[in-house]
N, CA, C and O atoms as a GROMACS GRO file, in nm:
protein
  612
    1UNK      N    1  13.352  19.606  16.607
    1UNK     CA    2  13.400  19.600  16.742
    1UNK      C    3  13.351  19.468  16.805
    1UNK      O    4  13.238  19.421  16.805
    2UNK      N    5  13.459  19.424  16.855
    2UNK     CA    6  13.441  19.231  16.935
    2UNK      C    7  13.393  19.275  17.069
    2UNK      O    8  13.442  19.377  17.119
    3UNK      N    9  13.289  19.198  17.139
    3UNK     CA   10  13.224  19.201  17.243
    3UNK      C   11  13.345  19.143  17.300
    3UNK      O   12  13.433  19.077  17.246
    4UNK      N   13  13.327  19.189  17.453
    4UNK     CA   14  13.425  19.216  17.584
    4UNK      C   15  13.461  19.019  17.621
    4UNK      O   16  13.359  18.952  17.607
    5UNK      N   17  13.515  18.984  17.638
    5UNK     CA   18  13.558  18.819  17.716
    5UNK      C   19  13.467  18.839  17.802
    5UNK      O   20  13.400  18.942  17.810
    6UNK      N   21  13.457  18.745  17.871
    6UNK     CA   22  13.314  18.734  17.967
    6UNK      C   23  13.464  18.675  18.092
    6UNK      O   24  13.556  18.609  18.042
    7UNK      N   25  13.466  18.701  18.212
    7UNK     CA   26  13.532  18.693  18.287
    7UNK      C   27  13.633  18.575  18.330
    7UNK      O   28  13.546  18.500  18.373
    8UNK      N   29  13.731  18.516  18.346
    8UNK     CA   30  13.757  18.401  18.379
    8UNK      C   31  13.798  18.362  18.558
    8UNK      O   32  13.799  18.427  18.662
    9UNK      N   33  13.824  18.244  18.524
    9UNK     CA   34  13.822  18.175  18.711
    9UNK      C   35  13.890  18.252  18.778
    9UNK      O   36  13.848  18.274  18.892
   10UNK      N   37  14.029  18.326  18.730
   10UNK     CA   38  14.106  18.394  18.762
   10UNK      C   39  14.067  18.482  18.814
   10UNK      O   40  14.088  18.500  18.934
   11UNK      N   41  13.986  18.581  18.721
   11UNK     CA   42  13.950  18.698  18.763
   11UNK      C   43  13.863  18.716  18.891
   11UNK      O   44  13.890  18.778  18.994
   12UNK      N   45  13.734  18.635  18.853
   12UNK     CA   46  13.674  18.639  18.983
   12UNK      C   47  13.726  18.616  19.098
   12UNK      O   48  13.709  18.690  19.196
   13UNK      N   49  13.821  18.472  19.096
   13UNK     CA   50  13.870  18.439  19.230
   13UNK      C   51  13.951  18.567  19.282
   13UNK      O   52  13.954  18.568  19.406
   14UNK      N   53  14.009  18.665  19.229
   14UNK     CA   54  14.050  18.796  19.274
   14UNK      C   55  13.982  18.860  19.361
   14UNK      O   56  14.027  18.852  19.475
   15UNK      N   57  13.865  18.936  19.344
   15UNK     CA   58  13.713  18.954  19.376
   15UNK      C   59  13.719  18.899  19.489
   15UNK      O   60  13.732  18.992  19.568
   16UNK      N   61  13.716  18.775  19.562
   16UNK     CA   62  13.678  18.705  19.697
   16UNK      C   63  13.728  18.774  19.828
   16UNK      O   64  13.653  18.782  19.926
   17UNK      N   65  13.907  18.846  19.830
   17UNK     CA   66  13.923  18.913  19.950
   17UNK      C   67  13.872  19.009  19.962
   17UNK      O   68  13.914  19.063  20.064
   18UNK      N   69  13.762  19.099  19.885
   18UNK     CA   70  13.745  19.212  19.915
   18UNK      C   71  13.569  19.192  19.934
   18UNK      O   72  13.499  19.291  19.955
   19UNK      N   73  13.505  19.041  19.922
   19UNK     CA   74  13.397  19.050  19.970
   19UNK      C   75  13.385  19.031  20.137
   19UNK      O   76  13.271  19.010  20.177
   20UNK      N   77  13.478  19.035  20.224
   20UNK     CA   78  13.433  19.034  20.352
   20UNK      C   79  13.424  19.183  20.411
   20UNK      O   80  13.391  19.209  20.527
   21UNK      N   81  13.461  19.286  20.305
   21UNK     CA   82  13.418  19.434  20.338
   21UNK      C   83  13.300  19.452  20.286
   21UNK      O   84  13.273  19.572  20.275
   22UNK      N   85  13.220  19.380  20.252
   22UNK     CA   86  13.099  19.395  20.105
   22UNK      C   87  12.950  19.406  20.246
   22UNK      O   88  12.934  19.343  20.351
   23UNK      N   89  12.869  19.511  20.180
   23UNK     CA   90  12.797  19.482  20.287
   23UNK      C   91  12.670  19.425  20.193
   23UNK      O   92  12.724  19.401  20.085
   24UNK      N   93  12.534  19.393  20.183
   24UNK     CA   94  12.477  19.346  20.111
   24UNK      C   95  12.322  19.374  20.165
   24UNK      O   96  12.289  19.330  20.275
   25UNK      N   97  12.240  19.439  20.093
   25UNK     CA   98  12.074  19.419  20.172
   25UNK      C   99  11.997  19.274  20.049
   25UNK      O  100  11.999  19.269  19.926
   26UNK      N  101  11.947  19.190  20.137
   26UNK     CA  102  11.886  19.094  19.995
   26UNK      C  103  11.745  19.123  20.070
   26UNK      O  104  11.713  19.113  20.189
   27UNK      N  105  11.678  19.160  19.958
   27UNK     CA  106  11.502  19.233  19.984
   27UNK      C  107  11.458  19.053  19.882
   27UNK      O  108  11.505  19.012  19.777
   28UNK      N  109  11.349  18.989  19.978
   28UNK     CA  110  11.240  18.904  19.895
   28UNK      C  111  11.180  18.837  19.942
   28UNK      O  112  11.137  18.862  20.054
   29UNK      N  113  11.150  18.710  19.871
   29UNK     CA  114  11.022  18.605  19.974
   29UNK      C  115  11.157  18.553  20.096
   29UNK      O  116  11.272  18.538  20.053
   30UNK      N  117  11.132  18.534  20.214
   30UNK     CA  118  11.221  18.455  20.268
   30UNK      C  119  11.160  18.327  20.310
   30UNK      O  120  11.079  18.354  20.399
   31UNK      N  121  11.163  18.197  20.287
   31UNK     CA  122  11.086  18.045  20.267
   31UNK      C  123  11.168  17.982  20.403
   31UNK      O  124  11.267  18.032  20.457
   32UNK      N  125  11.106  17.873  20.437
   32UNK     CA  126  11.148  17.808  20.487
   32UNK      C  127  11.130  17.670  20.391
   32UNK      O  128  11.035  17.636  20.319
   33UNK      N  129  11.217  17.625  20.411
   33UNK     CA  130  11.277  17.475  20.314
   33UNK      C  131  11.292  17.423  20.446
   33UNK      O  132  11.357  17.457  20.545
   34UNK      N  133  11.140  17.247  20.396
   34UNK     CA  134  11.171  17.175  20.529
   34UNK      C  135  11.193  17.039  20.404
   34UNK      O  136  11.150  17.021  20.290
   35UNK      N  137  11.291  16.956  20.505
   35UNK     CA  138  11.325  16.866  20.401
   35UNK      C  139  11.294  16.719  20.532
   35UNK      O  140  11.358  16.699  20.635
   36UNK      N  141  11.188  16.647  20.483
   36UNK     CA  142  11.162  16.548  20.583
   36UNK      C  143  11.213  16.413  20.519
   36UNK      O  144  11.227  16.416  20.396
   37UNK      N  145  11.247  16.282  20.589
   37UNK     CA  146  11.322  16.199  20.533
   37UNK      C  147  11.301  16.054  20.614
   37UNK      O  148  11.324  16.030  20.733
   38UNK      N  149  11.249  15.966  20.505
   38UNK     CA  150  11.243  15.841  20.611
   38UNK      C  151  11.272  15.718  20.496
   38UNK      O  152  11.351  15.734  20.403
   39UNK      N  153  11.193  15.587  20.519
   39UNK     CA  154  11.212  15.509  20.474
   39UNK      C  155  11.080  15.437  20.424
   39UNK      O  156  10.983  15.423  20.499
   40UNK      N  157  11.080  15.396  20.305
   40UNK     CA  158  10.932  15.350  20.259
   40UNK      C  159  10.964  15.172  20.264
   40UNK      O  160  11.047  15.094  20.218
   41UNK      N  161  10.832  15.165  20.357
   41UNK     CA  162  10.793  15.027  20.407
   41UNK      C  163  10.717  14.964  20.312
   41UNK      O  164  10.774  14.882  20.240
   42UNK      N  165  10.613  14.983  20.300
   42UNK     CA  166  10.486  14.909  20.215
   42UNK      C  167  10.382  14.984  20.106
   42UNK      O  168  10.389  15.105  20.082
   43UNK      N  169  10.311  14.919  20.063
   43UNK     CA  170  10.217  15.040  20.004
   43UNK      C  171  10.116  15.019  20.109
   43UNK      O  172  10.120  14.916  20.177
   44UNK      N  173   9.994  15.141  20.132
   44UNK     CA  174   9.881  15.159  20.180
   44UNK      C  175   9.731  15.053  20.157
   44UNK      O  176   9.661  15.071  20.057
   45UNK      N  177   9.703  14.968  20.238
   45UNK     CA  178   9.594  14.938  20.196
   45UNK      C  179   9.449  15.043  20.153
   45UNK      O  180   9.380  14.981  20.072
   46UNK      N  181   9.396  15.167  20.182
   46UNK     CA  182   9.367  15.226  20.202
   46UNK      C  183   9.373  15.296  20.040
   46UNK      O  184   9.265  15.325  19.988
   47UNK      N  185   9.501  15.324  19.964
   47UNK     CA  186   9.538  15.384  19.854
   47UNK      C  187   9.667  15.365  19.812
   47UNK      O  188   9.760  15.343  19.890
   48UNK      N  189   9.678  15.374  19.662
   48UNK     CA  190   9.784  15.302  19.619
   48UNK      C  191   9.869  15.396  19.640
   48UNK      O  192   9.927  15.456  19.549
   49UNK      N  193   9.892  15.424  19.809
   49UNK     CA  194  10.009  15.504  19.770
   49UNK      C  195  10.135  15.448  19.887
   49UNK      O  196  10.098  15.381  19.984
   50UNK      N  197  10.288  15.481  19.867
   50UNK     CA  198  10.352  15.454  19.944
   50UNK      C  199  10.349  15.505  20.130
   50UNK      O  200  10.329  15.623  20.157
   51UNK      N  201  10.371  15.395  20.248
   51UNK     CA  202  10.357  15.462  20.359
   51UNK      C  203  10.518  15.482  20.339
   51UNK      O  204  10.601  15.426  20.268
   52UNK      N  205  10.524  15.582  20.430
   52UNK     CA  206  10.685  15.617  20.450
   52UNK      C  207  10.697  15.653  20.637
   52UNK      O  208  10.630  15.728  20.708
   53UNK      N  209  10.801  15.573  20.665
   53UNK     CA  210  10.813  15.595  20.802
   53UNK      C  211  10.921  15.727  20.821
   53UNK      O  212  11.006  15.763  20.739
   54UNK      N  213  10.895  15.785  20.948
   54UNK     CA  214  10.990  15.924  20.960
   54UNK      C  215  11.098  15.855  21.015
   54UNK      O  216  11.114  15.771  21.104
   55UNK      N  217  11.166  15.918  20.935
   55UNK     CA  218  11.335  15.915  21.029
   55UNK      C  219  11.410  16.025  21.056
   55UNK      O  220  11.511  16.023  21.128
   56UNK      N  221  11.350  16.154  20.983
   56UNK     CA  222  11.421  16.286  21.084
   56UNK      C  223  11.425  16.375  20.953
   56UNK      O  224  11.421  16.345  20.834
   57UNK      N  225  11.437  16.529  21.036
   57UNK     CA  226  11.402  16.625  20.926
   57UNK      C  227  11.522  16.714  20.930
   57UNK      O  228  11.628  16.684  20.985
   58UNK      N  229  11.494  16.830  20.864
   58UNK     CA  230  11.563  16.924  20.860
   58UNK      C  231  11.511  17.064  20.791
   58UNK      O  232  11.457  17.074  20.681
   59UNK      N  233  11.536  17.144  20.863
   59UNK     CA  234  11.524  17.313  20.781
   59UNK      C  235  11.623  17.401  20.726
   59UNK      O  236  11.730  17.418  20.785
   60UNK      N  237  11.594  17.461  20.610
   60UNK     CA  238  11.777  17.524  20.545
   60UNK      C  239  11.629  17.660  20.485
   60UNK      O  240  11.523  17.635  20.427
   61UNK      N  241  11.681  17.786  20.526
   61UNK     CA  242  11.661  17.861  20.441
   61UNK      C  243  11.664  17.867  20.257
   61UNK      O  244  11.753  17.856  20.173
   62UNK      N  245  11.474  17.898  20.250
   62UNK     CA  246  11.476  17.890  20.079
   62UNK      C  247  11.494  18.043  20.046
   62UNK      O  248  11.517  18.130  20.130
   63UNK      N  249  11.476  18.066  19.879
   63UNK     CA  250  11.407  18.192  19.821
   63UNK      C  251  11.527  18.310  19.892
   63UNK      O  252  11.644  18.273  19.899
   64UNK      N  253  11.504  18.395  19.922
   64UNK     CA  254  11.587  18.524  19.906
   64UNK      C  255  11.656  18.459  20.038
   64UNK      O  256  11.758  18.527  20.052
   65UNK      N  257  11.654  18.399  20.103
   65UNK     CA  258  11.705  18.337  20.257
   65UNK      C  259  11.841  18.222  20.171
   65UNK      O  260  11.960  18.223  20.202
   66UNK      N  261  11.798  18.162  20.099
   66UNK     CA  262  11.916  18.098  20.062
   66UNK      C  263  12.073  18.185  19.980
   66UNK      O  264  12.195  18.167  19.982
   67UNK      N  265  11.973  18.289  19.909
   67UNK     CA  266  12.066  18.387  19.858
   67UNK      C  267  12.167  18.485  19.952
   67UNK      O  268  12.265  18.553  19.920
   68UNK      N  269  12.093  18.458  20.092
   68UNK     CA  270  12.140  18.546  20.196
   68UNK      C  271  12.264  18.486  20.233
   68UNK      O  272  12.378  18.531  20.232
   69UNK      N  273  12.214  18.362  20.269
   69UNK     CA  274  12.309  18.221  20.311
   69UNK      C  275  12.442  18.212  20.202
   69UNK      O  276  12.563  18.205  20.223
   70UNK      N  277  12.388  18.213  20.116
   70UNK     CA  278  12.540  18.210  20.009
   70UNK      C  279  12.631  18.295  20.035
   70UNK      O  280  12.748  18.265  20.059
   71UNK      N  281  12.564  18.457  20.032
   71UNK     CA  282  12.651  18.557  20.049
   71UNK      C  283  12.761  18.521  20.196
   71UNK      O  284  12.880  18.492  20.208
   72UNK      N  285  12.658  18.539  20.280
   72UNK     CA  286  12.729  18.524  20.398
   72UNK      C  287  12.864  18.436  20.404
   72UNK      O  288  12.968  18.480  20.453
   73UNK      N  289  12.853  18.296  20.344
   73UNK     CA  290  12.914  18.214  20.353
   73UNK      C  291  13.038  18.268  20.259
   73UNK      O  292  13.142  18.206  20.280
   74UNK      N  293  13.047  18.380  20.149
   74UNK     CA  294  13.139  18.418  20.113
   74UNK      C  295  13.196  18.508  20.175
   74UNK      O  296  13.296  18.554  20.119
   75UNK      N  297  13.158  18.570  20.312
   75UNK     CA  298  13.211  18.636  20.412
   75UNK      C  299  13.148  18.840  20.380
   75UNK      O  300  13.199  18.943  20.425
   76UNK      N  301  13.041  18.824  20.299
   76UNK     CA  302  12.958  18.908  20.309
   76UNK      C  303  12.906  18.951  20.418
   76UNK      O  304  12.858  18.860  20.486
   77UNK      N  305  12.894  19.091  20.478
   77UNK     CA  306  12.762  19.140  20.565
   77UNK      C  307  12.665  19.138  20.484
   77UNK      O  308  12.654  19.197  20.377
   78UNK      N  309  12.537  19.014  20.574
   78UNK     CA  310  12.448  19.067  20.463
   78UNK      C  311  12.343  19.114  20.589
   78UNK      O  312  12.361  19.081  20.707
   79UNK      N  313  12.247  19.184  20.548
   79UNK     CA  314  12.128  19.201  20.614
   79UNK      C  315  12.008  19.166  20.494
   79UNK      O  316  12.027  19.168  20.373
   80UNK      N  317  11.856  19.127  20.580
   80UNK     CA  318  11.772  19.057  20.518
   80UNK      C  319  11.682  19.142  20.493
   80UNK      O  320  11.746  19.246  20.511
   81UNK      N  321  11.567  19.178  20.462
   81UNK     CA  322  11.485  19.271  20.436
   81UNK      C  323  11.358  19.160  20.382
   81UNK      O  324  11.380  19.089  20.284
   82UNK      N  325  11.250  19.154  20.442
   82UNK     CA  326  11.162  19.062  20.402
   82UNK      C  327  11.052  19.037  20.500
   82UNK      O  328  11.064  19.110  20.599
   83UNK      N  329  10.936  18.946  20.504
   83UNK     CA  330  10.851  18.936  20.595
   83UNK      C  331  10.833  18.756  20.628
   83UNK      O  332  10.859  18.672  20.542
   84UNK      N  333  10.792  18.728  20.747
   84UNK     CA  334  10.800  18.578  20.784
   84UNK      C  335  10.711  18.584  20.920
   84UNK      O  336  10.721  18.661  21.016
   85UNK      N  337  10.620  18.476  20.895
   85UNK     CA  338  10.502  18.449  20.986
   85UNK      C  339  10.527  18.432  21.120
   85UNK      O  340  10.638  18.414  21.171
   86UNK      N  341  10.407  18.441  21.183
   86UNK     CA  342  10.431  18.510  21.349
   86UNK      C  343  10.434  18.341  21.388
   86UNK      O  344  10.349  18.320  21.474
   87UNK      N  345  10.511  18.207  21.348
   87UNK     CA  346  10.450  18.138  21.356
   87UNK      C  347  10.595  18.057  21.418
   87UNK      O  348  10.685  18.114  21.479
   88UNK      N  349  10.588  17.880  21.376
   88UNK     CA  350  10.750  17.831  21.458
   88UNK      C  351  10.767  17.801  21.329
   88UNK      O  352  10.881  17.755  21.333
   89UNK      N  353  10.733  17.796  21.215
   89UNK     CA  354  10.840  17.826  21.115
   89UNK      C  355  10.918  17.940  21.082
   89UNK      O  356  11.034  17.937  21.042
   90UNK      N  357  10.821  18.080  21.108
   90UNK     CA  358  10.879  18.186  21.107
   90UNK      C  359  11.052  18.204  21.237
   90UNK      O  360  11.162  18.258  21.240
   91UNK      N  361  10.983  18.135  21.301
   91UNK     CA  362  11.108  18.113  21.439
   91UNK      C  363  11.241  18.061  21.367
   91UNK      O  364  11.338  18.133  21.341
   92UNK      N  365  11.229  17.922  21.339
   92UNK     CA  366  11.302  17.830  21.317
   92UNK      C  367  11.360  17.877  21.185
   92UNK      O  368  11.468  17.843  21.135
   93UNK      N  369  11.281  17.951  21.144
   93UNK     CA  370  11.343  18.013  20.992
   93UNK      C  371  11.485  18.115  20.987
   93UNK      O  372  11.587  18.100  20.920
   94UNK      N  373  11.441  18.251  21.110
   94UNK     CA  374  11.513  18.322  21.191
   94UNK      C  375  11.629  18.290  21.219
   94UNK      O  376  11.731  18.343  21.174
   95UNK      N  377  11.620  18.147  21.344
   95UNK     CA  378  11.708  18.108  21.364
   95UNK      C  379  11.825  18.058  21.289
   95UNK      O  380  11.944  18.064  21.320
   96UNK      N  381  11.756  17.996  21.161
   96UNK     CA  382  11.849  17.937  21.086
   96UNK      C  383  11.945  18.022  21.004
   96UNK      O  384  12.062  17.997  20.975
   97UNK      N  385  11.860  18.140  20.968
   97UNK     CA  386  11.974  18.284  20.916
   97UNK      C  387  12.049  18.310  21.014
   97UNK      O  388  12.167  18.306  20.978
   98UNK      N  389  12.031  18.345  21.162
   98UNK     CA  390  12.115  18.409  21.221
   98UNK      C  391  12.218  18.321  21.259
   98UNK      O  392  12.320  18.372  21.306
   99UNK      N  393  12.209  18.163  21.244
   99UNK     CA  394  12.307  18.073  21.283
   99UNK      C  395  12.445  18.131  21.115
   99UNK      O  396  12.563  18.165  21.114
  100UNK      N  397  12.376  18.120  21.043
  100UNK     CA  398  12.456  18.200  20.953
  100UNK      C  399  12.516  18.331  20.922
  100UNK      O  400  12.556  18.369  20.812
  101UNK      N  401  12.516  18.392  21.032
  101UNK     CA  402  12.567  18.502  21.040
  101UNK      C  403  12.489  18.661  20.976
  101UNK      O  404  12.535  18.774  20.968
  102UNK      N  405  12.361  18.606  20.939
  102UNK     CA  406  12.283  18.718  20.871
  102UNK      C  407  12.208  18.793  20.980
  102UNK      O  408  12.175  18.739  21.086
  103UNK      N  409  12.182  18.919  20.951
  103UNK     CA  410  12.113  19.036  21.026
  103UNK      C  411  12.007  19.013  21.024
  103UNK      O  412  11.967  19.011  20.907
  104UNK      N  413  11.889  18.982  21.134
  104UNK     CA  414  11.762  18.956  21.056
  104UNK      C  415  11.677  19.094  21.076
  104UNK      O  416  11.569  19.112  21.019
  105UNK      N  417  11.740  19.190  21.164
  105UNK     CA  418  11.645  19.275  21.238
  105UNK      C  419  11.521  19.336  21.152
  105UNK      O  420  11.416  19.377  21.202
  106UNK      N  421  11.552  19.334  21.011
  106UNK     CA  422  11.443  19.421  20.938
  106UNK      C  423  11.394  19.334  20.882
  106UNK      O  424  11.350  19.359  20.770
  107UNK      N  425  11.382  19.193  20.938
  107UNK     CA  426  11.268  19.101  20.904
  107UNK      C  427  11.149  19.081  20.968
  107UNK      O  428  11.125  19.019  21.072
  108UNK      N  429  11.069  19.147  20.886
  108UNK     CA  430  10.922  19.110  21.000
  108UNK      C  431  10.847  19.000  20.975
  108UNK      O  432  10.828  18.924  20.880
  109UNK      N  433  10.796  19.018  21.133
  109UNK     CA  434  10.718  18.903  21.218
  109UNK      C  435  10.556  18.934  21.196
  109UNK      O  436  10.494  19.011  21.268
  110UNK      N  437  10.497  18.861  21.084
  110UNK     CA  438  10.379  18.942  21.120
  110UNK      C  439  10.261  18.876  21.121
  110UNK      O  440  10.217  18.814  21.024
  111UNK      N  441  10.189  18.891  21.261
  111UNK     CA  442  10.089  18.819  21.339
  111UNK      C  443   9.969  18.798  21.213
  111UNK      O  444   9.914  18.883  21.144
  112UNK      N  445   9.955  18.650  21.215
  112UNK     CA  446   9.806  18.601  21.178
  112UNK      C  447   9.927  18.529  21.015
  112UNK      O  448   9.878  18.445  20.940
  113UNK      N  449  10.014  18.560  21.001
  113UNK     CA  450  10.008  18.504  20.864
  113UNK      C  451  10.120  18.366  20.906
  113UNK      O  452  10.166  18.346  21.018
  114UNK      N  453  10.144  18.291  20.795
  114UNK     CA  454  10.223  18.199  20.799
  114UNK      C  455  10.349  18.198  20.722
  114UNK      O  456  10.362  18.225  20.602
  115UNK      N  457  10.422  18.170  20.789
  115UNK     CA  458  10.562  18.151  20.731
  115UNK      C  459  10.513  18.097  20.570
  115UNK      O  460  10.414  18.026  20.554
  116UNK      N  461  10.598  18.141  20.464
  116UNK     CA  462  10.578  18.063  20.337
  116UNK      C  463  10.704  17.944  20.363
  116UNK      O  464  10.812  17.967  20.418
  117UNK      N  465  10.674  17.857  20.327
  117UNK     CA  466  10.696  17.695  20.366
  117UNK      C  467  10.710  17.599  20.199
  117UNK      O  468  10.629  17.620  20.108
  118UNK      N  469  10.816  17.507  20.185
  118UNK     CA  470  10.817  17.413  20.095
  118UNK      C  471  10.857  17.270  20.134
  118UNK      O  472  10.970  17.226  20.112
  119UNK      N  473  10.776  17.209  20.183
  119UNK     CA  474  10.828  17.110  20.257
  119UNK      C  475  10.827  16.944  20.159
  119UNK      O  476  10.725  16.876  20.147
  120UNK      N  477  10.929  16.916  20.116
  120UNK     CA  478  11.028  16.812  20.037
  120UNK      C  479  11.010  16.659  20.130
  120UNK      O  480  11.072  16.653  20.236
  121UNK      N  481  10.938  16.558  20.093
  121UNK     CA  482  10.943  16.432  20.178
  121UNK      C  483  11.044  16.356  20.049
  121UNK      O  484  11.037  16.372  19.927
  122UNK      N  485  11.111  16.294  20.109
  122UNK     CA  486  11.242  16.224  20.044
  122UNK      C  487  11.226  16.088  20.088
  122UNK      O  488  11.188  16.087  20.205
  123UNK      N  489  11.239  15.981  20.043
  123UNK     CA  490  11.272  15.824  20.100
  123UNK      C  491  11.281  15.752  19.987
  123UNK      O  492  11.275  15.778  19.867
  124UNK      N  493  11.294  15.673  20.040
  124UNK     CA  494  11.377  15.501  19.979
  124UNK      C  495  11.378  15.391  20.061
  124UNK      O  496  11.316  15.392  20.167
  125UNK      N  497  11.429  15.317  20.033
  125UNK     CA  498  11.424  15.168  20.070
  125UNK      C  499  11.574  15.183  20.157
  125UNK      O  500  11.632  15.292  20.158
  126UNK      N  501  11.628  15.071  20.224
  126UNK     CA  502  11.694  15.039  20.295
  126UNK      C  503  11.855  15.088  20.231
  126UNK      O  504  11.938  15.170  20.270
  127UNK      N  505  11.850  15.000  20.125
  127UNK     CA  506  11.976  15.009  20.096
  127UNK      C  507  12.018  15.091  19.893
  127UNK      O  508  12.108  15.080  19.808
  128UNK      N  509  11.857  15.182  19.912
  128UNK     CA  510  11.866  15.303  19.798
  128UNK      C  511  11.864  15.380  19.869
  128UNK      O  512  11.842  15.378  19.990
  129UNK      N  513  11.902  15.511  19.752
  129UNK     CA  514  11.870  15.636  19.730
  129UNK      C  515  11.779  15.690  19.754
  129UNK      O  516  11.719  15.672  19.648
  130UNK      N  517  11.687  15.771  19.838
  130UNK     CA  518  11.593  15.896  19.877
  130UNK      C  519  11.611  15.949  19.753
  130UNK      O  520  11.697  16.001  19.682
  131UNK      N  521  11.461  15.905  19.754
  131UNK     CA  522  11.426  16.011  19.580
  131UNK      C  523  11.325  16.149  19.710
  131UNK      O  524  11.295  16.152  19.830
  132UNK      N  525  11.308  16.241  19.585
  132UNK     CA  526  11.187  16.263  19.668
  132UNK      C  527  11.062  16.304  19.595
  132UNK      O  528  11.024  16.372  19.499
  133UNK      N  529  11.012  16.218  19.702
  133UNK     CA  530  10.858  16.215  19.644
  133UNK      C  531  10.741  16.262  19.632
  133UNK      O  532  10.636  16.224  19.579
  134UNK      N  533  10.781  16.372  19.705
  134UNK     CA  534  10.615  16.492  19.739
  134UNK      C  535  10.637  16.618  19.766
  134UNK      O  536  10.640  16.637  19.887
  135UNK      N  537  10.655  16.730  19.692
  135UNK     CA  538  10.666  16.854  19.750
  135UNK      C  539  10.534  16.946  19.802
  135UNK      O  540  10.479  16.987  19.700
  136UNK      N  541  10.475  16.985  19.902
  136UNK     CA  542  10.430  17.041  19.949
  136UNK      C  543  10.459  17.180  20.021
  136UNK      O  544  10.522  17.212  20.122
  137UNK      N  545  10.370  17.266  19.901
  137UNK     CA  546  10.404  17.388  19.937
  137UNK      C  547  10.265  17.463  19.998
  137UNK      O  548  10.146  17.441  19.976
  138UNK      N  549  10.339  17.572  20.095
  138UNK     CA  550  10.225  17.631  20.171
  138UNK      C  551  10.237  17.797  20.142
  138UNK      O  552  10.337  17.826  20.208
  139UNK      N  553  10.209  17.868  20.105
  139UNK     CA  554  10.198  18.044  20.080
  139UNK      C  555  10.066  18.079  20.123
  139UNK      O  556   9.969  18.005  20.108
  140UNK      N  557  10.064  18.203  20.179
  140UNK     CA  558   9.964  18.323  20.200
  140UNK      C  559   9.883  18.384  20.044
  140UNK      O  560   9.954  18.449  19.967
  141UNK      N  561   9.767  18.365  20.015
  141UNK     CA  562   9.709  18.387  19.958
  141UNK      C  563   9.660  18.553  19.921
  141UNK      O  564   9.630  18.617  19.821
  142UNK      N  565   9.672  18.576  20.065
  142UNK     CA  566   9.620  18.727  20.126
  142UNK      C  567   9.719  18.818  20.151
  142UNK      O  568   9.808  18.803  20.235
  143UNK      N  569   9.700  18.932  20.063
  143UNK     CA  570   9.818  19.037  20.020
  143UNK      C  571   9.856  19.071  20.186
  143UNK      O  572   9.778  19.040  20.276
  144UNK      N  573   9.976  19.135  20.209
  144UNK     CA  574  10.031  19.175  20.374
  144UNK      C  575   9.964  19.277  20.353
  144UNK      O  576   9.942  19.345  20.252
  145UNK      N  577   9.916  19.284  20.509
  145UNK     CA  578   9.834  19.376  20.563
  145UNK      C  579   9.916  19.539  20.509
  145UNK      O  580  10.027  19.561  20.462
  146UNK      N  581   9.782  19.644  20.550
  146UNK     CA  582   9.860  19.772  20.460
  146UNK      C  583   9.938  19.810  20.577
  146UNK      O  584  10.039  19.869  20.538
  147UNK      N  585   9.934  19.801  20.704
  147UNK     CA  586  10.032  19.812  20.790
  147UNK      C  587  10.170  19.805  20.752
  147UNK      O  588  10.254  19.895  20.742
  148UNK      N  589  10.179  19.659  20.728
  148UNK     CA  590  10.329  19.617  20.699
  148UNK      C  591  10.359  19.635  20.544
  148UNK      O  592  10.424  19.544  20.492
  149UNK      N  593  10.326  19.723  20.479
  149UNK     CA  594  10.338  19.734  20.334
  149UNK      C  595  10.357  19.894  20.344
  149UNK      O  596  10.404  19.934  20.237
  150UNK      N  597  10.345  19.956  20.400
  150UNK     CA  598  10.345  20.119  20.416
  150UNK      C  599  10.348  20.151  20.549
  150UNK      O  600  10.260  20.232  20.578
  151UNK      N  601  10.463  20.094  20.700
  151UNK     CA  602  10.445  20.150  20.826
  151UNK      C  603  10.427  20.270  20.831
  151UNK      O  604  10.422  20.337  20.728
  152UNK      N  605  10.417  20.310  20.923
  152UNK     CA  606  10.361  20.471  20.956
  152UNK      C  607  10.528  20.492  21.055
  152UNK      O  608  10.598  20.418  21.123
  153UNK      N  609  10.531  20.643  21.010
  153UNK     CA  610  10.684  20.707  21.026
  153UNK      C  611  10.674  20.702  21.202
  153UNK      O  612  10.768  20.741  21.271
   0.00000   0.00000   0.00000
């Protein structure tokens, strides 16, 4: 017995009108993705490393937040299920799902911790390409409180 065809463009593209009835829960880390961006001037006297001047940033939902974002954008209900710091990334994070049309209500806010964060510095020269050159990531070390891991009914 021959294993099944694996689907083609066809088929799926079928599939698409019936995802704006689709409702969706995405349960996980929800990140904030900060993507900062400038232009590298000189190296550092100080250390051999590049200075880079700012020229402007941006935030896009990472981690189960970007998966949310996809759905949506295929005209999914989705709702989020996840936790995000009592903090202005946790804000700005929020905001950026609900500008996308996602439910955040059963996303909690929870005091003392920090948004988990990946923040991407990108640059180049004048007339290159933004590589990027430093990822800096920030996570909670310290398991969520038993509060928010088992609320009380």
């Amino acid at each position: 017995m021959s294993a099944p065809l694996p689907p083609t463009l066809k088929d799926v593209a079928a599939l698409l009108p019936a995802f704006p009835a689709s409702e969706v829960v995405v349960v996980g880390d929800f990140v904030a993705d900060e993507y900062v961006y400038g232009e590298t001037e000189r190296i550092s006297r100080e250390a051999p490393v590049l200075i880079v001047r700012y020229e402007s940033s941006e935030l896009k939902a990472g981690g189960a937040g970007n998966a949310a974002q996809n759905l949506a954008a295929l005209g999914v209900k989705v709702r989020a299920l996840g936790v995000v710091g009592d903090d202005a990334l946790g804000t700005a994070l929020l905001d950026e799902l609900e500008g996308g049309g996602i439910d955040v209500g059963a996303l909690l806010r929870v005091k003392g911790r920090a948004t988990e964060a990946k923040t991407r510095i990108l640059a180049g020269g004048r007339s290159t390409r933004r590589q990027q050159m430093l990822r800096l990531d920030r996570a909670a070390r310290e398991p969520l409180p038993a509060a928010v891991v088992m609320p009380r009914p």
